[in-house]
N, C-alpha and C positions, 0 to 999 in steps of 0.2 A: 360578138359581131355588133359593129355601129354602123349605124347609116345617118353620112352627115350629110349637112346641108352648108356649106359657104358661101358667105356673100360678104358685099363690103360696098364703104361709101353709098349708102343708101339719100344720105344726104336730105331726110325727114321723108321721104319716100317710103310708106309699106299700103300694099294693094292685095286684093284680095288673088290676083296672081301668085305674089311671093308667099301670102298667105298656106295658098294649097300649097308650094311643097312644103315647105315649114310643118305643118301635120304630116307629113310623109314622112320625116325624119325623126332620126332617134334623139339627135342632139342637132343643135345652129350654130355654126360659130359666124362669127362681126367681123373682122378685119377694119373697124372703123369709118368716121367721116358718117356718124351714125348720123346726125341734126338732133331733132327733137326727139328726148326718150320717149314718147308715143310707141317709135319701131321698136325698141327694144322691151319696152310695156307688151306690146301687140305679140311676139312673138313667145315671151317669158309666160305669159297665157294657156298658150297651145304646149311648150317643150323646152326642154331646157338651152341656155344659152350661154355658152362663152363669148367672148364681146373685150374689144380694145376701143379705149378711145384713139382719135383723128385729131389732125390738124385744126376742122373745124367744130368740133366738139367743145360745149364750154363748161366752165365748170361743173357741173351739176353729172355731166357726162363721167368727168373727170374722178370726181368724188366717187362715182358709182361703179367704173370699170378700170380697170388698170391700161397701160402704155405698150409692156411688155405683158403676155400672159405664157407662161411657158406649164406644161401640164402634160401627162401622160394619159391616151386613149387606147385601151389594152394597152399592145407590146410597143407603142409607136410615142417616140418623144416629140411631142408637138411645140413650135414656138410662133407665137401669133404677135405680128405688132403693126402698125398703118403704115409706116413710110422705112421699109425695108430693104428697095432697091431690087436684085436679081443678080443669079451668078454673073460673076464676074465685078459688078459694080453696085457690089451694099454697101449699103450707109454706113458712113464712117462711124456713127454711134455704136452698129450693132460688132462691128469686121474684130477687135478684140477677142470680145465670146464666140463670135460664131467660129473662129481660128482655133479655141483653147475648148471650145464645146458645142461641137454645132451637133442640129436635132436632126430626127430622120426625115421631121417634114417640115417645115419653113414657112410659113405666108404670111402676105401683108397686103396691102389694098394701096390705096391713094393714088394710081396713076390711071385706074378706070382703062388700064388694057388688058382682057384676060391673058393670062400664062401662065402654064404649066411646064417647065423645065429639070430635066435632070441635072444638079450640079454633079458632078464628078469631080471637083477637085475635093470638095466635102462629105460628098458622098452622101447626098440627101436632095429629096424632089423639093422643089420651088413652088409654090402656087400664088398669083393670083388671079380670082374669079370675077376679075373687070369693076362692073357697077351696076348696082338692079334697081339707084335712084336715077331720078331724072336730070338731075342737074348735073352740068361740066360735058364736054365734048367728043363724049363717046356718041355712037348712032344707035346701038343695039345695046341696053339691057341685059346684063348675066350674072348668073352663079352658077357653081359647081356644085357639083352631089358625086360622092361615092363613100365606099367599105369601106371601114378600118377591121381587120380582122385578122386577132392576134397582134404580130408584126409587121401585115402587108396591108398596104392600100391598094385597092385592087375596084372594078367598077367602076372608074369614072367614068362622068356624061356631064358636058357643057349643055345648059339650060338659058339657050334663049327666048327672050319675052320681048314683045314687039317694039319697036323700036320708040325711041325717046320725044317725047313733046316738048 
């Protein structure tokens, strides 16, 4: 059993807010649009972290994490990458693989609006967990937390943090 922590587009934003769950969890996963590796410094401290770079990510991001990170957490194939789109209308980048191999759980960040969706045409949950930086036009701060355990993802809880400065 894992208890994760998601988030994304922090956009050089980590507080001692995200801080605390971050210690709660077993692993973090990024979804990108990380800014300054400070946050991923800050976190890699406390727990281990999976991490894609973003749009706004520069090199150094770049060098450091990958675009695509596809990986298996127990029985569950995980594909994490920042600008992925959502059933029905993914990125033309990813829609080849995800046709010819798509995972049981999908996430990506960069549009800072959470969602969690089941696709059924692929037959795998959709996530993304909003944005827990401060920057770009969301009002509420979020990530997700839940189980992976075995092959089920099971427990989740949207985590909002007080709205954006």
């Amino acid at each position: 059993m894992k208890k994760i922590l998601l988030l994304s587009d922090t956009h050089s934003h980590i507080d001692d807010t995200i801080l605390k769950y971050v210690a709660q969890a077993d692993e973090v996963w990024h979804a990108g649009d990380i800014g300054d590796l400070a946050v991923t410094d800050a976190i890699k401290k406390i727990k281990p972290l999976r991490c894609v770079y973003g749009n706004i990510d520069d090199a150094k991001a770049r060098m450091e994490f990958p675009l695509h990170n596809r990986f298996m957490c127990e029985g569950v194939d995980v594909w994490i990458t920042h600008i992925g789109g959502y059933p029905g209308k993914y990125n033309p980048n990813i829609k080849a693989e995800m046709e010819s191999n798509p995972p049981k759980l999908f996430i990506c960040g960069h549009s800072h609006i959470l969602k969690v969706i089941f696709d059924k045409k692929y037959n795998l949950l959709h996530m993304n967990p909003g944005a827990a930086g401060k920057s770009g036009f969301h009002q509420v701060r979020t990530m997700l937390r839940f189980v992976i355990e075995g092959d089920k993802i099971k427990d989740m809880e949207i985590i909002e943090m007080e709205k954006r400065v």
